[in-house]
DOMARKE-868163 format. One line per 8 residues: number of its first residue (from 1); for each residue x, y, z of C-alpha. Coordinates in steps of 0.25 Angstrom, whole numbers, plus 5000, padded with zeros to 4 digits. Example, Ala and Ser with C-alpha at 12.3 -4.5 7.8 and 13.67 -1.06 7.14 Angstrom:
// DOMARKE-868163
1 = 5049:4982:5031 | 5055:4996:5029
***
This chain:
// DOMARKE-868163
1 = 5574:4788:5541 | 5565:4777:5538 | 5550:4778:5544 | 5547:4768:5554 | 5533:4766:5549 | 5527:4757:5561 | 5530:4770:5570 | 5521:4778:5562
9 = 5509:4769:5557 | 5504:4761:5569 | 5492:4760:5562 | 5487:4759:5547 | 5485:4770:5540 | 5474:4771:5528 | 5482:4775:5516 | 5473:4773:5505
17 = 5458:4777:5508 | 5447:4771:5498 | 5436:4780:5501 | 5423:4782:5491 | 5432:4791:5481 | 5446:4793:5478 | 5457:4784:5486 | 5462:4792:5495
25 = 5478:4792:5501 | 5481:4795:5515 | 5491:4806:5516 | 5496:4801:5529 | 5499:4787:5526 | 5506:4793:5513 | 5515:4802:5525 | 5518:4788:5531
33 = 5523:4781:5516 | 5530:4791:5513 | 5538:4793:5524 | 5544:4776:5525 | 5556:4777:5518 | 5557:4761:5518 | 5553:4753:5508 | 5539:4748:5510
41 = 5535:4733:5509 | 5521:4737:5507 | 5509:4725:5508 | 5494:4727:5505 | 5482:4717:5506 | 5470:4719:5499 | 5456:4709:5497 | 5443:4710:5500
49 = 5437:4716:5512 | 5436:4709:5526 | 5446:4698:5523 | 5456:4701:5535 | 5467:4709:5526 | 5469:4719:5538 | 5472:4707:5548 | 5484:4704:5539
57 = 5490:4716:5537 | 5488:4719:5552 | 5498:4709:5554 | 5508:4713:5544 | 5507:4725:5552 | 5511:4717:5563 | 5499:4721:5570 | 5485:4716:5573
65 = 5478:4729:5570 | 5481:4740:5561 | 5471:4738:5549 | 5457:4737:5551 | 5453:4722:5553 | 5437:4725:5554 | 5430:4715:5560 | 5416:4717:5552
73 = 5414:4718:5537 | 5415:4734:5536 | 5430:4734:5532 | 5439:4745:5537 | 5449:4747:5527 | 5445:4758:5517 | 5458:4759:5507 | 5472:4755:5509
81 = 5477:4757:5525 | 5494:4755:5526 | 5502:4752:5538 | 5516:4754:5538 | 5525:4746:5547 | 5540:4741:5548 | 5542:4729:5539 | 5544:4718:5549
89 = 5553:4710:5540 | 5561:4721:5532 | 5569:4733:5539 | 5567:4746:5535 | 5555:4741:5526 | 5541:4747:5530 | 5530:4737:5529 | 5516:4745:5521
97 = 5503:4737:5523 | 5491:4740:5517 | 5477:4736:5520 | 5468:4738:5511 | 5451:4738:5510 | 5446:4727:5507 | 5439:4724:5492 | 5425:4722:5491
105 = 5419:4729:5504 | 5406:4729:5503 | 5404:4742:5513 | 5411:4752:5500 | 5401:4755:5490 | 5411:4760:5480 | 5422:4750:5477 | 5429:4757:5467
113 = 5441:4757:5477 | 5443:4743:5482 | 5452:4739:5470 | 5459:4752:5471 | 5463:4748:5484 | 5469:4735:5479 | 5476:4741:5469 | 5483:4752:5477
121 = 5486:4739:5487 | 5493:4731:5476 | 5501:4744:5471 | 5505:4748:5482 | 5510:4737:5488 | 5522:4726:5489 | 5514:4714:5493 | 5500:4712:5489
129 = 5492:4703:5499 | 5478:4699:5494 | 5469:4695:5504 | 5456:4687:5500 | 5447:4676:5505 | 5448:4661:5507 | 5451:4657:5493 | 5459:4662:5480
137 = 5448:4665:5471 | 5446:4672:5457 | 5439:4684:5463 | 5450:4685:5471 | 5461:4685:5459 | 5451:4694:5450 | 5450:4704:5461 | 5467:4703:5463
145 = 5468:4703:5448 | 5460:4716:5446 | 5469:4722:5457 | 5482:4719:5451 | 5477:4724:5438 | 5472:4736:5442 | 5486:4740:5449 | 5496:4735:5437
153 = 5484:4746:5431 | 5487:4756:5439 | 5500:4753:5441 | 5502:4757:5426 | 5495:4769:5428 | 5501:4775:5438 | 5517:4777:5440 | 5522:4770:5428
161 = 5537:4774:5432 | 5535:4770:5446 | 5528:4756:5444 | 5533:4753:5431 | 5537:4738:5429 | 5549:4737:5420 | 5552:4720:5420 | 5546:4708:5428
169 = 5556:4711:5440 | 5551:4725:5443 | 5535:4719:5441 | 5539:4708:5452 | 5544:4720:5460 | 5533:4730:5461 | 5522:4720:5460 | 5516:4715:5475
177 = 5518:4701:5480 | 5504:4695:5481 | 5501:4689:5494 | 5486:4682:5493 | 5480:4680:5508 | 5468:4669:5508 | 5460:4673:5519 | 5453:4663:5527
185 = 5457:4653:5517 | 5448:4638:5517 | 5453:4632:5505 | 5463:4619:5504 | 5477:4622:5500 | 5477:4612:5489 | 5477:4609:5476 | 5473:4596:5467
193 = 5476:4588:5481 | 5489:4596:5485 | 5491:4605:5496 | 5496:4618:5490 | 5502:4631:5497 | 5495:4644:5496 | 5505:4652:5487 | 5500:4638:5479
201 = 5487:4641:5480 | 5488:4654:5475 | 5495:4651:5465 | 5485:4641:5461 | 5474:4653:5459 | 5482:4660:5451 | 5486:4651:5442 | 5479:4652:5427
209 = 5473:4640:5421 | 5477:4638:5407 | 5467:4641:5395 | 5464:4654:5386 | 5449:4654:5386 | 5443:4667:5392 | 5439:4661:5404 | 5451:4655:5407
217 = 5458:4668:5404 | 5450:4675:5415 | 5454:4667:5424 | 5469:4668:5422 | 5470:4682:5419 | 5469:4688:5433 | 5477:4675:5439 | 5490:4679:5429
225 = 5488:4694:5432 | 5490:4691:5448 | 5500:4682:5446 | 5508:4692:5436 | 5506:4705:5444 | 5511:4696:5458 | 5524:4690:5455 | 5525:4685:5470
233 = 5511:4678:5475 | 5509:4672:5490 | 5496:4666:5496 | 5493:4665:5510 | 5481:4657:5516 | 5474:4661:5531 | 5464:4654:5538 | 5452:4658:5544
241 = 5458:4667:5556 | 5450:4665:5568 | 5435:4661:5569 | 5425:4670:5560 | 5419:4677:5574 | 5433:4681:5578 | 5437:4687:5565 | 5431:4701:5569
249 = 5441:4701:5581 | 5452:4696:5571 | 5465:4710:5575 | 5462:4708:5588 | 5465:4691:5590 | 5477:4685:5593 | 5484:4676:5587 | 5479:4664:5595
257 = 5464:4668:5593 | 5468:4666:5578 | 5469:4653:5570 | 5484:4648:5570 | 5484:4647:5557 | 5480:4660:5554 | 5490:4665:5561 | 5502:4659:5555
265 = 5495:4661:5540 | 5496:4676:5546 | 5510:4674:5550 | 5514:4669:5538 | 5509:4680:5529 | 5514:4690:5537 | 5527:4684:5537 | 5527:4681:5522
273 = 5522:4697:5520 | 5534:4701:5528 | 5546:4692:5522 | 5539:4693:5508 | 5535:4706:5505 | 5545:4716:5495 | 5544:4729:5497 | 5537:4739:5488
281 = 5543:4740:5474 | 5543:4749:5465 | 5546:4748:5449 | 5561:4748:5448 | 5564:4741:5460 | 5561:4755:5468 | 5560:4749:5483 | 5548:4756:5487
289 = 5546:4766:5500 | 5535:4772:5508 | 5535:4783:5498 | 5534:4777:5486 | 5522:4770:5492 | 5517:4783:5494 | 5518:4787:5479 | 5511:4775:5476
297 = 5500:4776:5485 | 5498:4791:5479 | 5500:4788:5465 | 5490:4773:5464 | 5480:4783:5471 | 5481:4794:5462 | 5479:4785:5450 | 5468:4777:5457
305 = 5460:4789:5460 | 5463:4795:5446 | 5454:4785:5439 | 5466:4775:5434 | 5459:4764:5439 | 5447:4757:5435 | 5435:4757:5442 | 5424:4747:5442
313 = 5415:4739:5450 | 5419:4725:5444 | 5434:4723:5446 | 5433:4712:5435 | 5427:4722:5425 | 5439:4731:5428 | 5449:4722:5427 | 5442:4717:5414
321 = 5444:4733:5409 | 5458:4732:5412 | 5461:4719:5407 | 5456:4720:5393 | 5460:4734:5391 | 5472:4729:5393 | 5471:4718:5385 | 5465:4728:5373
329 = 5478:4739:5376 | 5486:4724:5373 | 5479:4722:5361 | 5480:4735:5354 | 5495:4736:5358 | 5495:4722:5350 | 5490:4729:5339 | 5497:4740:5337
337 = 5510:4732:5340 | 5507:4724:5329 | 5502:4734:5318 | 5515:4742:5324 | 5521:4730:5319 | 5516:4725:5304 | 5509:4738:5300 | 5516:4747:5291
345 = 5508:4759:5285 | 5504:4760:5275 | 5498:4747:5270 | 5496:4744:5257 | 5481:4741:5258 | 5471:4742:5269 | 5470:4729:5269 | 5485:4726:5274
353 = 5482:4736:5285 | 5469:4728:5289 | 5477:4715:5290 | 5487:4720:5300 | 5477:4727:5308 | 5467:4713:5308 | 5478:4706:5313 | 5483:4714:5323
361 = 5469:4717:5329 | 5468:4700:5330 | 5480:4699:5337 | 5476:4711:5345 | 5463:4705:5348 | 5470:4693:5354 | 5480:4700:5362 | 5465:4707:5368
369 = 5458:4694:5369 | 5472:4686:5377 | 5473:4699:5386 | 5456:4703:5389 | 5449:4699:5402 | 5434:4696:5402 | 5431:4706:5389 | 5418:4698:5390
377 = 5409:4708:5380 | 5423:4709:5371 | 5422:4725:5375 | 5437:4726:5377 | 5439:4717:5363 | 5429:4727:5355 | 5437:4739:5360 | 5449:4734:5356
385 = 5444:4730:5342 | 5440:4745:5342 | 5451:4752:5347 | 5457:4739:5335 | 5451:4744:5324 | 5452:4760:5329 | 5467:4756:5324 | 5464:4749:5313
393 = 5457:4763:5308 | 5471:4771:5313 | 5480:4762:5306 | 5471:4764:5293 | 5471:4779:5295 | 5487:4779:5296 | 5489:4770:5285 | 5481:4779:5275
401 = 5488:4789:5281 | 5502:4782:5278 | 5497:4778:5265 | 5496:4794:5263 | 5508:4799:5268 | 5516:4788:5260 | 5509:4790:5247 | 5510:4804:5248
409 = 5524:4804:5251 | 5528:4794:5239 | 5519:4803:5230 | 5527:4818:5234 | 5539:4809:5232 | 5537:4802:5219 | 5527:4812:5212 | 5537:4824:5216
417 = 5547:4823:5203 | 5533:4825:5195 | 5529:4837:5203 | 5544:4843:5201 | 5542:4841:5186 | 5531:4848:5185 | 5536:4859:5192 | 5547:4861:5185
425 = 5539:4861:5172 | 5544:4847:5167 | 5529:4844:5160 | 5526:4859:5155 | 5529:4855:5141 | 5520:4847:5130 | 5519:4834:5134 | 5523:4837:5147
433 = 5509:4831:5153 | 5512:4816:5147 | 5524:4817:5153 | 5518:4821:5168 | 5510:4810:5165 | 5518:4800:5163 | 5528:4804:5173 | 5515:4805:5184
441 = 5512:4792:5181 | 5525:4785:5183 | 5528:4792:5196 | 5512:4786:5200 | 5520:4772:5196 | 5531:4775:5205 | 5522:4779:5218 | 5512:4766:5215
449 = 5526:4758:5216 | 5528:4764:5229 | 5526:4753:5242 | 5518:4754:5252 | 5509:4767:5249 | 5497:4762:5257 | 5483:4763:5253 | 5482:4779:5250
457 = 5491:4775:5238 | 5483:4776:5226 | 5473:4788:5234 | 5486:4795:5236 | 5492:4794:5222 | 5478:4798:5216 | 5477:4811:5225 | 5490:4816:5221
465 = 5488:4814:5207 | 5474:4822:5209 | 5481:4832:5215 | 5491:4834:5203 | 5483:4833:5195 | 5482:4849:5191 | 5496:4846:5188 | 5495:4838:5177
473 = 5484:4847:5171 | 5493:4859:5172 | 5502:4850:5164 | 5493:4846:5153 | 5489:4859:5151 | 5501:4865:5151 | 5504:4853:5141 | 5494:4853:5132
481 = 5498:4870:5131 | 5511:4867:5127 | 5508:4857:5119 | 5499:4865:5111 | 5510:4877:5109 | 5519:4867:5105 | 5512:4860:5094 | 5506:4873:5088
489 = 5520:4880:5088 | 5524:4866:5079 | 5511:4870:5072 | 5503:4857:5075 | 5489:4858:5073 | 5478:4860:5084 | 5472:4846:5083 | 5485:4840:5084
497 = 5486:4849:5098 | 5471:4845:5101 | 5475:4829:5101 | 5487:4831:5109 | 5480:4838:5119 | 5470:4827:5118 | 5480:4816:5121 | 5486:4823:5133
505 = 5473:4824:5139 | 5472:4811:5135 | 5483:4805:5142 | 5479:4813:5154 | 5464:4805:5152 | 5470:4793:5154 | 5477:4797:5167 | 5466:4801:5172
513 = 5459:4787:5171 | 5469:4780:5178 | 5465:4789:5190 | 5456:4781:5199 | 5449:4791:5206 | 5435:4796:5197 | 5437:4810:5205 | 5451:4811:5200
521 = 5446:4809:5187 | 5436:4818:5186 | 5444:4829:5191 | 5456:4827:5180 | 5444:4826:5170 | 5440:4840:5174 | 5453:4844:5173 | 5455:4840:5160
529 = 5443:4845:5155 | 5448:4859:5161 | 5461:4856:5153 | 5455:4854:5140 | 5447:4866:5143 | 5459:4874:5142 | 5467:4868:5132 | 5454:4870:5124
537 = 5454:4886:5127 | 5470:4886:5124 | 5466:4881:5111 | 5455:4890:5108 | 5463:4903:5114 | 5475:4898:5104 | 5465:4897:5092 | 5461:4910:5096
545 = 5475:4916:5096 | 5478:4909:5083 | 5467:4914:5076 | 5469:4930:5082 | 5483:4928:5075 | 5478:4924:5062
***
């Protein structure tokens, strides 16, 4: 069966208490949400402190006490405080009302809470009524824009399931209506000569003036925030209620003690409340009950006191710290889309790879300085050119890293008919080092062809020459051996073998200075000197046989 709420909360309950640490939840006003199975139509007023919030939701309550009015500056209301009744308007629809603290009370030493409170108000609720002080002013819409940003934070950060928004109809859905109250209003309701309405009037303040200069854009951001995060907006004007000295006794006057129009004013934000009001909704069209208000309170809370949110004395320094790392997250997610785009590693040169990244980084740049709000020492700017050139590093890294692979890849493939040669013996005859030579040095032909090796190219090919390089000694020598028996079986004399030897390690000179590297050099000297060396002993240990056989 469905609760009948009014029957058990005669009188508020504190759901939310701000004390000196940790918000802290009431178990027992959770008992009472989770127990209304209706779907709740759930309002919430917040502004600042002593600014008659509690007399209006009294008499959504359809009462004139219930939430502390106070009639000295000590405000009462230390967190959130909820009263559940019957909705007057819907059936089987239970009305949530909650009153919150009010924002800049001088008698709290720490006010790390205040725009905690505001927030958990604008999550939790249907219809958002913000009540402030004569006039529509840009403190007034800075302090409503921090508010707003700091709950589409945490909203991100907490449930994503529960409060994901999947298309512009489901935003419309979960996101509050915006009720603005003006308390004891004093302005004309005019504009250049013409009487305007108060939704008009509102509407007016929020509108952005046109221009791109950073003045101008500090001044429209928080208006197109607000107006974005609250597709439905209404404004409601009040007069001064009753002379100043009778305002302390304000719950306990009766109507006819009150100015007339006061009254109505009250009347017809009371009715509009009623008639316009939606009930809670969740993401997906989910009609939400006293239990999921329940799993809401617990799960902002949690999230709150878990360090989620930021905590600073000046509202506009945090609100600055989340705009422009926003605007800095927007700009690196540029850059990467766009060298996710154009880049394709390896690059020929180094310089190709600096182009890109140069103008990505100044379209990156651009998308920070469209999207940053008062980065007035450039320190978000400096830590996005950081965090810029961080990936510039990366993206050098994984193109020498490409270049490699590739190269050494196109070398196992093109080089390995060589390797399979001289395995199978192909060059173990006379002459058999010319002709690894010259095969050597068309397969280098073929790899320099080769596209897109990348700047490892020439560093790569030279290592893995180094690396054979044993190999083509073994060759020579095993050359210049055979070579040798061969010519002395046909009788030819030993000069005849000392100048072919001679022009072998010739040829293998010149190869050598084509060689770029001087270390590389040096190393294939020493070994050729080494070769010599033991052709020489060959000779003398011939010369020695021949003459023991004479």
């Amino acid at each position: 069966m469905d609760m009948a709420p009014l029957s058990h909360m005669p009188e508020p309950l504190c759901l939310i208490e701000n004390t000196n640490g940790p918000l802290l939840v009431n178990p027992e006003a959770l008992k009472i949400l989770s127990a209304i199975r209706q779907p709740v139509v759930v309002v919430a007023i917040v502004g600042l402190y002593r600014t008659g919030k509690s007399y209006l939701m009294n008499k959504l309550a359809g009462k004139n006490k219930g939430f502390s009015v106070g009639s000295t500056v000590q405000s009462h209301t230390k967190g959130i405080w909820m009263w559940c009744v019957p909705h007057p308007k819907k059936p089987n629809h239970t009305l949530v009302l909650l009153d919150t603290e009010g924002l800049g009370d001088v008698e709290k030493g720490d006010k790390t809470n205040d725009s905690h409170i505001s927030v958990l108000a604008l999550l939790l609720c249907s219809t958002f009524v913000y009540n402030t002080m004569n006039k529509i002013d840009q403190g007034a819409i800075d302090l409503l824009h921090y508010v707003t940003e700091l709950s589409h934070l945490l909203r991100i950060d907490t449930s994503p399931n529960l409060n994901r928004v999947d298309d512009a109809a489901d935003f419309v859905r979960i996101c509050p209506n915006l009720v603005w109250t003006l308390r004891d209003f004093y302005l004309g309701l005019e504009a250049n000569g013409q009487l305007i309405t108060a939704d008009e009037y509102l509407e007016n303040s929020l509108r952005p003036k046109q221009g791109t200069n950073q003045h101008l854009q500090n001044f429209n951001l928080p208006r197109l925030c607000i107006q974005k995060f609250f597709p439905v907006k209404k404004c409601f004007i009040f007069d001064l209620p009753t002379h100043q000295k009778k305002l302390a006794q304000l719950e306990t006057l009766h109507n006819d003690d009150l100015d007339p129009k006061f009254v109505q004013q009250v009347a017809e934000f009371c009715s509009y409340i009623f008639s316009h009001s939606k009930t809670k909704t969740l993401s997906g069209g989910i009609k939400a009950s006293g239990s999921h208000l329940e799993n809401l309170v617990q799960t902002y809370v949690n999230a709150i006191n878990s360090g989620d949110l930021p905590c600073m004395e000046s509202e506009v320094l945090t609100l600055a710290q989340i705009k422009n790392l926003a605007a800095v997250q927007k700009a690196i997610a540029h850059y990467d889309q766009k060298m996710g785009q154009k880049l394709q590693l390896p690059t020929e040169t180094f310089q190709e790879l600096l182009d890109l990244h140069r103008a990505s980084e100044k379209e990156a740049i651009e998308v920070f300085m469209k999207n940053s709000f008062k980065d007035e020492d450039q320190g978000y700017q400096k830590k996005l050119e950081m965090q810029l050139a961080a990936k510039q590093n990366d993206f050098h890294e994984r193109n020498l890293e490409a270049s490699q692979n590739r190269c050494s890849a196109l070398l196992q493939d093109i080089f390995h008919p060589l390797e399979e040669n001289v395995k199978q013996g192909v060059y173990s005859k006379p002459g058999g080092h010319c002709l690894f030579i010259q095969q050597r040095d068309e397969l280098k032909a073929k790899y320099n062809q080769e596209p897109r090796k990348g700047i490892q190219a020439e560093e790569a090919l030279q290592k893995y020459l180094e690396s054979k390089e044993s190999m083509s000694v073994t060759i020579l020598q095993t050359d210049l051996a055979l070579t040798a028996m061969e010519k002395e079986m046909e009788g030819i004399t030993e000069e005849f073998i000392k100048a072919e030897a001679q022009r072998l390690m010739e040829s293998l000179m010149q190869h050598q200075q084509m060689m770029e590297s001087r270390k590389i050099f040096h190393q294939e000297q020493v070994r050729l000197m080494e070769t010599n060396r033991v052709y020489q002993e060959a000779l003398q240990q011939r010369a020695m046989e021949r003459q023991l056989q004479i």
